[in-house]
N, C-alpha and C positions, 0 to 999 in steps of 0.2 A: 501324720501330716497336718492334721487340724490343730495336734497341740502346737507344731510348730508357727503356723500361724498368729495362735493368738499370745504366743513367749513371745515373737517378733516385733505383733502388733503393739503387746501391751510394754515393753521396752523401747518403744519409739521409732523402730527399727521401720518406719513404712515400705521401703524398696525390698526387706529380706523380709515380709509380709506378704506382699503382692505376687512374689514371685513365687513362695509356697502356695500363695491363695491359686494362683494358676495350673501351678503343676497338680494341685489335688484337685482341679475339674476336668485336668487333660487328663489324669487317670481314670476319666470317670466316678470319683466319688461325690455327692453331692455335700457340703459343707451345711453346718447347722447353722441354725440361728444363731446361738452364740456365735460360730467363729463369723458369720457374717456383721453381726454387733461389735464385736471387740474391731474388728479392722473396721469399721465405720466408723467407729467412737476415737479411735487412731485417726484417722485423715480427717476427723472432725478437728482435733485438740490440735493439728498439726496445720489448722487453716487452709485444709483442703479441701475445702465445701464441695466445690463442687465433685471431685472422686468422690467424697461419703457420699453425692446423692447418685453419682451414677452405678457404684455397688449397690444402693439401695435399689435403684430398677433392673440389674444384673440377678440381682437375688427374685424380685417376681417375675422375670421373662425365662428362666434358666428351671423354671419348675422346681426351686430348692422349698418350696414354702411361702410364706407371705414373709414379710419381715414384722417383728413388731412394732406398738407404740413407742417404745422406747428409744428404738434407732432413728426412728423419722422424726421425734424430738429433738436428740441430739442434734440433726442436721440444722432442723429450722432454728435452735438456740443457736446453731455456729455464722446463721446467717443474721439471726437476731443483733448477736454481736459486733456485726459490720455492716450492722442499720441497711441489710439490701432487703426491703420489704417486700419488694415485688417477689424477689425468689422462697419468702417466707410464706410468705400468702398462698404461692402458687402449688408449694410442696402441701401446702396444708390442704388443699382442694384434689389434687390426683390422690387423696390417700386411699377415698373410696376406691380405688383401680388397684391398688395393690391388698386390699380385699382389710384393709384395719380402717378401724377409724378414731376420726380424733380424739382425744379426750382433753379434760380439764388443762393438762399442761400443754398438750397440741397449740391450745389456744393462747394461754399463756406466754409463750415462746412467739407467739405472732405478734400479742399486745404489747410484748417486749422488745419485738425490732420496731412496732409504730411507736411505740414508745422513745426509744433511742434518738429517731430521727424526727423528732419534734414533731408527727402527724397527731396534731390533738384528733380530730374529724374524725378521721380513720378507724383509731383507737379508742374511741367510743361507739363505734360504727361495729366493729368487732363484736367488742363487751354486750352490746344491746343484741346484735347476734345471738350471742350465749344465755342473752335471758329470753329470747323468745323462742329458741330451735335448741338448746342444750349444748354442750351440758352447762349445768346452772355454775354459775363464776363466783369464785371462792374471795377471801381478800388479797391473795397472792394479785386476782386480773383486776381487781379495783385498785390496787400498789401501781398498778402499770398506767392506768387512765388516768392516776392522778399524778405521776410522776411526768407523764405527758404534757399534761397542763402548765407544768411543772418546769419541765425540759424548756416552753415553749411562753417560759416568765410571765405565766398568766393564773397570777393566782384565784381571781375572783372563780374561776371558771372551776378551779381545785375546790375551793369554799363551797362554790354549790351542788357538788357533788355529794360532800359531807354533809352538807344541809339534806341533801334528797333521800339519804340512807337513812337517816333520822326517822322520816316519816314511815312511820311503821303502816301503813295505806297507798305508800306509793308506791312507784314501777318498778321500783328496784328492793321490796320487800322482802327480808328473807337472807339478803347479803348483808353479812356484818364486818364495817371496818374494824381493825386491830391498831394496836398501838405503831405498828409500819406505817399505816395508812395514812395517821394523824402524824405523825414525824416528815412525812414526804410535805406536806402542807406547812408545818412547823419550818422545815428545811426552807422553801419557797419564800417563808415570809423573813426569816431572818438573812436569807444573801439578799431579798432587795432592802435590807436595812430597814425593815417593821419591824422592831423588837419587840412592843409592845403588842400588836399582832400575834406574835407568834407566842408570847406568853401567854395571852388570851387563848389560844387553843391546847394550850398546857393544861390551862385551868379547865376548860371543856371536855378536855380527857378525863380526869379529874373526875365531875360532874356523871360521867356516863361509864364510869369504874372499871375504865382505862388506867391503869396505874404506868405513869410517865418514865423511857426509860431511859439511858442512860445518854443514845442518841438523842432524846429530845434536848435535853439540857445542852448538847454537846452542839449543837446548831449554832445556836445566840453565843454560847462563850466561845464558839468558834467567829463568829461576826463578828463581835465586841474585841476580841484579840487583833485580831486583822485588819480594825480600825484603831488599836492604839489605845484604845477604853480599858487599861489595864484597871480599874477601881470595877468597872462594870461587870467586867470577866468573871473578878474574884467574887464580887456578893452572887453572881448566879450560881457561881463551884458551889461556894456556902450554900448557900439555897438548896440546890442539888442534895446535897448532904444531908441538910437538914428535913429534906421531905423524905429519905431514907434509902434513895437512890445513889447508890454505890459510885465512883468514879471508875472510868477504866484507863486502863494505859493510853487511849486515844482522847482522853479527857486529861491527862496527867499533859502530855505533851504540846496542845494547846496552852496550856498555862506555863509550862517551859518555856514555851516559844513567848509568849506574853512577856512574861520577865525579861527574857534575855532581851528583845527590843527594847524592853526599858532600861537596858545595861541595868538592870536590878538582881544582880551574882546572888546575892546572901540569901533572895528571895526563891529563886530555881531553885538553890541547895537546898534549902528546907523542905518543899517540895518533893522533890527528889527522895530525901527521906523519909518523908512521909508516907509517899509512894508503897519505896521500900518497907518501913513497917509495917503497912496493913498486910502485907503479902503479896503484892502487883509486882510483876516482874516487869521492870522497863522494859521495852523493846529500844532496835537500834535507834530509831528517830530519840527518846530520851536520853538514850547515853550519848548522840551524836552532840546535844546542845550541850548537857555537863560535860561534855568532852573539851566543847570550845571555848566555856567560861575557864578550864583550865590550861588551855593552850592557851589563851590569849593572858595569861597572867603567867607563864612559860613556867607553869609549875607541871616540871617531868615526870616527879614521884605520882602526884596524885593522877596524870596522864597515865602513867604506867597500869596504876592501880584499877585504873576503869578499863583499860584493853584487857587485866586476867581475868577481872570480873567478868566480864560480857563473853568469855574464851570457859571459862570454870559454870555460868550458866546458861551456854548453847545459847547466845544470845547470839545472832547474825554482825560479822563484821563486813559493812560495807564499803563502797569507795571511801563515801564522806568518814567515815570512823578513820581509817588508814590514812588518808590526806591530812586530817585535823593533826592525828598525833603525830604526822609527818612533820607539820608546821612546828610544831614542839620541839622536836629533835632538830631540826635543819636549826633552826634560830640557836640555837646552845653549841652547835657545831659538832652535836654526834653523827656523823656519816655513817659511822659502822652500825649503832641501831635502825637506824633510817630505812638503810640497803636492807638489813635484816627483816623490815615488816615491807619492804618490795616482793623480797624473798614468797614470805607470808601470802603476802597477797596473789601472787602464780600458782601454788600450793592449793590455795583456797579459792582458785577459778574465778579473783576477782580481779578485771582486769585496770593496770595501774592507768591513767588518763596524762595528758600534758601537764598539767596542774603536778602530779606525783613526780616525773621526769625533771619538769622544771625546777623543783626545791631541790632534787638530791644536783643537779646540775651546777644551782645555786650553790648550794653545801659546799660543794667540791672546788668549785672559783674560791671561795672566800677561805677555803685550808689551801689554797696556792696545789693542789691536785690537778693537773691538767690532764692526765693519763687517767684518773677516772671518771673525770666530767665527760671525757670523749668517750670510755667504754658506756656509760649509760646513755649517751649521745646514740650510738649503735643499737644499742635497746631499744631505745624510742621508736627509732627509723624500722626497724626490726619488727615494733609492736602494728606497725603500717600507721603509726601518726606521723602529721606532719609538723617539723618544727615551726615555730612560731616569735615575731619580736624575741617575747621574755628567749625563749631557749635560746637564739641565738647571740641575742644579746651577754646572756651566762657565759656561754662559750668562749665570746672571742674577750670576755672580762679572765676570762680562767687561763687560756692562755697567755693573756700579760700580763696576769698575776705570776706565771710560772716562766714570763721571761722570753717567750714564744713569741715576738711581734708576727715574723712571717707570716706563721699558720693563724694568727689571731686576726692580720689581712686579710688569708682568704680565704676562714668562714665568712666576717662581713661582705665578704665580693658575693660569695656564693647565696649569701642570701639577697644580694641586690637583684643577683640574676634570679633568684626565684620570686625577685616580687615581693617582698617580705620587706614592710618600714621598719627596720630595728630604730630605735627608740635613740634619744641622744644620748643617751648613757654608753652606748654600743660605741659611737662616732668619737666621745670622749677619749675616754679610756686609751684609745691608739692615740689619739691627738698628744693626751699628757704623755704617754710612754713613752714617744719620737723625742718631744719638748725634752725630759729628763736625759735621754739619750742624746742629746744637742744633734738630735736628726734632722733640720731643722725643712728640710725638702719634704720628707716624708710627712711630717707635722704638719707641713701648710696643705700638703695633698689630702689629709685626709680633712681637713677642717673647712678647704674650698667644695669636698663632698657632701660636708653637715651641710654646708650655706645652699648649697644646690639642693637637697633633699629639703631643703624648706622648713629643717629642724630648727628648737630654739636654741640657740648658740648663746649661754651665759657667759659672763663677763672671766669667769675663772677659766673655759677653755680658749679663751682670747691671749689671755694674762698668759698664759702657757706658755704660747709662740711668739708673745711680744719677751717674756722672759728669757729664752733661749737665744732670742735673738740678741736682748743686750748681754748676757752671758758671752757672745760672743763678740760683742761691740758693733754690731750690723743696728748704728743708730739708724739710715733711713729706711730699712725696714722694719724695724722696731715703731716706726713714727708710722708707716705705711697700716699697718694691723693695728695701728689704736685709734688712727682716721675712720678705719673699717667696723669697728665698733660704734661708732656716733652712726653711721651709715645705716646699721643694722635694729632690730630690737631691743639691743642691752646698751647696758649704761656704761659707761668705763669707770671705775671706782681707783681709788687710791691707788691699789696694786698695780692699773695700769700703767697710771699716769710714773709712779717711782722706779716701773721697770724701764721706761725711755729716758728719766732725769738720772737712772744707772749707768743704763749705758750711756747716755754723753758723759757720765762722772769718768767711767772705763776710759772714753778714747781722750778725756784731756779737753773735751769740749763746755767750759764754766758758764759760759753766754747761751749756749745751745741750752743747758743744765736748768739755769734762770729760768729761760722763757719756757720753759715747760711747767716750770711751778707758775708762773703765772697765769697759765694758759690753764691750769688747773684750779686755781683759786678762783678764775673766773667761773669755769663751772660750777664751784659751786660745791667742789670734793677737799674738804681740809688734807691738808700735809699730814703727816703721822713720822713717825720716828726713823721709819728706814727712808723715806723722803729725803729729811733733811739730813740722813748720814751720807747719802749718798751727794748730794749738793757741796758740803763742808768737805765730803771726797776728793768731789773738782778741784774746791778749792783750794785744797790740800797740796793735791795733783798739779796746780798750776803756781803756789805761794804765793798764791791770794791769802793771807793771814788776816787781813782787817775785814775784808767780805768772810771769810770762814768764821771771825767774832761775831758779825753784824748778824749770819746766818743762826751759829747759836743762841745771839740773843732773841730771836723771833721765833726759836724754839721752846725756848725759855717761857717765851709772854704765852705764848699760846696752851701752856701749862703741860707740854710736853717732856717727862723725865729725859736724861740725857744716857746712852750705854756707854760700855765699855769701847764699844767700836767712833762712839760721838769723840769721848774724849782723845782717844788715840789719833783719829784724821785734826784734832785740833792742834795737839803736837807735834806731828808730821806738819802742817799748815806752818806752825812758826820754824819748824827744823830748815823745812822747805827754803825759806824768808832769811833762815842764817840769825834768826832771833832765838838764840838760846835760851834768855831769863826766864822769856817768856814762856818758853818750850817746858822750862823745869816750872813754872808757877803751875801750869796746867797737869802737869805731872803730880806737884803735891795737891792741887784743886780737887783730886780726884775721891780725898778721904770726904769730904763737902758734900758731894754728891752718894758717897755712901760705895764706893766703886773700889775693887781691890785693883792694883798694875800689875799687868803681864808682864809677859817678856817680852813682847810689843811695844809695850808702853817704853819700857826700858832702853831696847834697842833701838826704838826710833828717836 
């Protein structure tokens, strides 16, 4: 029964612990120290302070024995680490009653939660404790005073700490700082941005043969990175080196990270190799930034090459690894690799986030897949996230990429009703799909939803339903929607202005036609080519022949090439008129302008 305890305990298992723990006191056996340790050391690691501390007084009221130093460490470290001081303090004081007493890490573990929670006071108040009543304090508890000081952005106060250990006649004689102690101070001076500071107590290391390690240097190149001093970073690595202190992976990735803000690619890579040559195994933080200097250059092979690498040396694959080269595949359009490191990622207990759902979601809109943008849709929902803009916005794109208006409705409903601004790309996307479909009710419904949502409404999803509409020769509605754009934040541009002088071209209206071009020149938007085919249309349309000349000639000035569709309305315009000569000059005019005759040309 005891071993079964501590297989339970030490596997995680707290509930199939406690319950062995009970059934072997209700048998009457008394459990040992050890199993009463191991299930302490479990509901400690398990953030259960407070059970590890009431098996700790179960264990001295229950006559099993005392407990040791050990377990009532554990406790006060577990409380250390969620800075509750009082209950660290407190454990530390009944220890007499449970018949141990403290010792060096007792203390430690206390200096460690004043510490945590910025108590400088306290945590000197401790320490001075241990040098006057025992036990004498190591530099593990002076790491902890001055990390205090530390915590608590006060460096002078860290300084004279290390000032007072110096003196070999004063009160704290006997206690020697370590290279930790002077890094905790070093640390202190280079986040408030003293470099020079902290490299002064480099050299003071130095001085008292403290050989500086790898942490020291890694302070200030971690400052100097952070602030963008990419020049600064590099001469301290050098420097580093040059004083014969090694770089480590946590040194390596600081200066990754340096480069890549400085979008400086060629600089990480060499690095990176460099790394590599001495024998430093990246960890994922380095493969995650070489990962991204090769996603963002959508180079797949070399993408590929660092996912075996990192998989052939037990290198940890995490979200950020899996997302990066997610970005890689989705952009090149491979779905089926993509899905495959989802796959991976379930496998490897890493779980995928919105960001991963949303690319393959993406993926799957832009291959006209609607059936698997909704199966990963399921997933998502599945994983208990919630969709968001981007996902829904994917969605109801993936459905009209695949031809789906209905259901690409009523995702966007369904996210109105949950609350969710899908972006104007969402609001789009249906608007142009009705427009092509000459739906032209459904188009304005969903574009009068953009205008109410307080989206920005461009000039191209206006054009849409002003185009549908002359499409269909509905000029005062076509004039209604291009009113509505002066009204709103966009501009009306060319396209608008030639889809209304269209459609008056459609219904035979030359006057209507006109005064739209003028109404546009006045703004201030030149004519362009379909403009003025569509006017000479009219004109064509009504056998106006000498306004369809006058129109091409101010096509002409305005150094506008003329189509095959200019020249055709112009011969229609004289066929119109019953001027035949004219009809056939235009006809062979057409070699002039560089323009082969249809059948169009011909027939008309």
């Amino acid at each position: 029964q005891q071993q079964r305890v501590q297989l339970a305990a030490k596997a995680g298992d707290i509930p199939g612990a406690e319950e062995a723990m009970e059934r072997l006191i209700a048998g009457g056996a008394a459990p040992t120290q050890a199993t009463y340790g191991v299930l302490i050391s479990a509901e400690a690691k398990a953030g259960r302070v407070a059970e590890a501390e009431r098996w700790l007084h179960r264990m001295a009221t229950a006559g099993h024995g005392a407990p040791n130093a050990i377990s009532v460490n554990i406790v006060i470290s577990a409380y250390a680490k969620r800075s509750k001081v009082d209950m660290a303090e407190a454990l530390l004081r009944k220890m007499p009653t449970f018949g141990v007493q403290p010792d060096v890490m007792t203390y430690n573990a206390v200096l460690d939660a004043c510490a945590r929670a910025g108590e400088v006071e306290r945590t000197e108040a401790w320490f001075r404790n241990m040098m006057a009543k025992g036990p004498k304090p190591n530099s593990v508890s002076l790491s902890f005073v001055l990390q205090a000081c530390s915590n608590a952005s006060d460096i002078e106060r860290a300084e004279s700490w290390l000032e007072a250990l110096a003196d070999a006649s004063g009160p704290y004689a006997g206690v020697e700082a370590n290279a930790i102690c002077y890094n905790v101070v070093i640390h202190a001076c280079a986040k408030a941005g003293e470099i020079d500071r902290a490299a002064g107590w480099i050299q003071r290391m130095a001085d008292v043969n403290i050989k500086p390690t790898v942490n020291s240097y890694s302070s200030i190149i971690h400052r100097l990175a952070k602030t963008g001093d990419m020049d600064g970073a590099e001469a301290w690595f050098e420097r580093m080196e040059e004083e014969g202190v090694e770089a480590d992976a946590v040194s390596y990735n600081m200066m990754l990270c340096t480069c890549t803000k400085a979008s400086d690619a060629p600089k990480a890579l060499r690095l990176f190799k460099q790394m590599q040559d001495r024998g430093i195994t990246p960890n994922t933080v380095c493969y995650n930034l070489v990962l991204n200097i090769y996603a963002r250059r959508g180079d797949r092979s070399r993408v590929a090459a660092c996912l075996e690498e990192m998989r052939r040396l037990w290198v940890p694959l995490d979200r950020v690894t899996y997302n990066t080269a997610m970005k890689t595949l989705v952009k090149s359009g491979d779905v089926e690799h993509a899905e495959a490191l989802v796959q991976e990622m379930w496998e490897k207990g890493v779980r995928p986030d919105t960001y991963t759902y949303n690319a393959l979601i993406a993926a799957c809109s832009r291959r006209k897949d609607a059936c698997a943008a909704e199966r990963w849709f399921r997933c998502f929902r599945k994983d208990g996230l919630e969709p968001d803009a981007i996902t829904y916005g994917s969605m109801v794109d993936a459905y009209v990429q695949a031809g789906m208006v209905p259901r690409a409705e009523q995702m966007l409903q369904e996210a109105r009703d949950a609350g969710v601004a899908v972006s104007a790309g969402g609001y789009s996307v249906l608007v142009s799909a009705a427009a092509k479909a000459q739906d032209i009710h459904r188009a304005e419904r969903w574009l009068v939803a953009m205008e109410e949502s307080q989206l920005e409404v461009n000039s191209w999803v206006y054009n849409a339903v002003i185009g549908a509409c002359a499409r269909r020769g509905d000029i005062a509605r076509a004039e209604r929607w291009l009113a509505r754009i002066g009204a709103g934040r966009a501009q009306a541009d060319v396209a608008s202005y030639s889809a209304v002088v269209h459609a008056c071209a459609k219904a035979g209206d030359l006057l209507r036609a006109e005064s739209w071009i003028s109404e546009m020149e006045a703004a201030g938007v030149p004519a362009n080519v379909v403009t003025y085919n569509s006017v000479i249309n009219a004109c064509a349309r009504c056998g106006q022949s000498g306004k369809a000349e006058r129109w091409f000639q101010r096509m002409q000035a305005g150094g506008i090439a003329p189509t095959l569709m200019t020249i055709n309305s112009m011969i229609h315009a004289c066929s119109k008129a019953g001027d035949l000569d004219k009809a056939e000059r235009w006809l062979r005019a057409m070699r002039d302008h560089r323009l082969a005759p249809d059948s169009v040309s011909y027939c008309t």
